[in-house]
N, C-alpha and C positions, 0 to 999 in steps of 0.2 A: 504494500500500500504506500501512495505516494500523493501527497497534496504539494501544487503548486500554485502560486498564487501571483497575480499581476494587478496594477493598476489600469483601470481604463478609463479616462473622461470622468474620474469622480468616481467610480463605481469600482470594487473591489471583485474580481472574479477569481474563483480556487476551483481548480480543478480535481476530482480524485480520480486515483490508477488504480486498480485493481481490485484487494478485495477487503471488505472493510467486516469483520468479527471481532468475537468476545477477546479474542489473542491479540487484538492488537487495536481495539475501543480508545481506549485512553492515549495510545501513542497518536490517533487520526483525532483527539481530542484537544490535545495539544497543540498539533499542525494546524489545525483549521483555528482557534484561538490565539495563535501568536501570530499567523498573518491577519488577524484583524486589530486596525489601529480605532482609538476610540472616536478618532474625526469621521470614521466610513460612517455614511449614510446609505448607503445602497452594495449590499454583498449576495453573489449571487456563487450556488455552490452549481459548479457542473458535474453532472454526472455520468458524463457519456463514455470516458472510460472504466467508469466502475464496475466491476462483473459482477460482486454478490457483496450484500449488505444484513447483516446478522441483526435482533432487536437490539444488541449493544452497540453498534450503529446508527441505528434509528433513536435511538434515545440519546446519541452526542447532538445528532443533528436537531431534536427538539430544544436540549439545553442550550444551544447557540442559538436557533430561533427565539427564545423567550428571552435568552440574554442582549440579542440585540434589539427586539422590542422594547423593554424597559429603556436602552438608549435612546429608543427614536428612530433607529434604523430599520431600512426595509429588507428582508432576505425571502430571497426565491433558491427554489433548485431548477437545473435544465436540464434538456439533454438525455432524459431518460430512457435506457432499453428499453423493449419489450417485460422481463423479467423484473427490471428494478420497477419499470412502473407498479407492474401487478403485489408487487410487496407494498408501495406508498396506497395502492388501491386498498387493497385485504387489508392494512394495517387501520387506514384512515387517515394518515398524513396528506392525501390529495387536498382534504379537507381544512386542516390547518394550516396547511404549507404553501405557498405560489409554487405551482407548477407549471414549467414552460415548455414549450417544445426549441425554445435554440435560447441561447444569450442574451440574443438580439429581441428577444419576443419577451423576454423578462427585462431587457432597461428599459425599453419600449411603455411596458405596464404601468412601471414604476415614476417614469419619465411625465406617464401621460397624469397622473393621479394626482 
């Protein structure tokens, strides 16, 4: 597992690689936490590399959603497989969480709000 992160136009994008479980939760807890600075107002996780996301995964990804809420920031996920969506489906995160189908269709959202 690997998160990398860029600045874009204001807007913070992290990417993750691979696979994100109970084995290694806290280390993709960390990465995605220390590339956000407290000025982001708009972080968007992709997840188009991602192959498989365990519920201790799913639950870093809530704790950074609610932690950037309380800032004021806006966070989406992109980019999702077939298989990661059907997890954010079954789980319920569709519902809590922006989901996009590109980058560009989550600054867009957020841009336009």
């Amino acid at each position: 597992m690997a998160v990398n992160s860029e600045r874009q136009n204001g807007t913070l994008i992290a990417r993750v690689d691979g696979r994100v479980d109970g084995s290694n939760a806290r280390e993709f807890q960390t990465a995605l936490e220390s590339s956000i600075d407290s000025g982001d107002r708009i972080v968007v996780l992709d997840l188009e590399q991602l192959s498989y996301i365990s519920s201790a995964g799913l639950r870093v990804i809530l704790m950074v959603a609610k932690t950037l809420q309380r800032q004021g920031a806006k966070f989406a996920v992109c980019s999702l497989s077939t298989s990661i969506r059907e997890v954010f489906e079954i789980s319920g995160f569709d519902r809590i969480i922006s989901v996009n189908a590109s980058q560009e269709e989550a600054i867009s959202a957020f841009k336009d709000s």
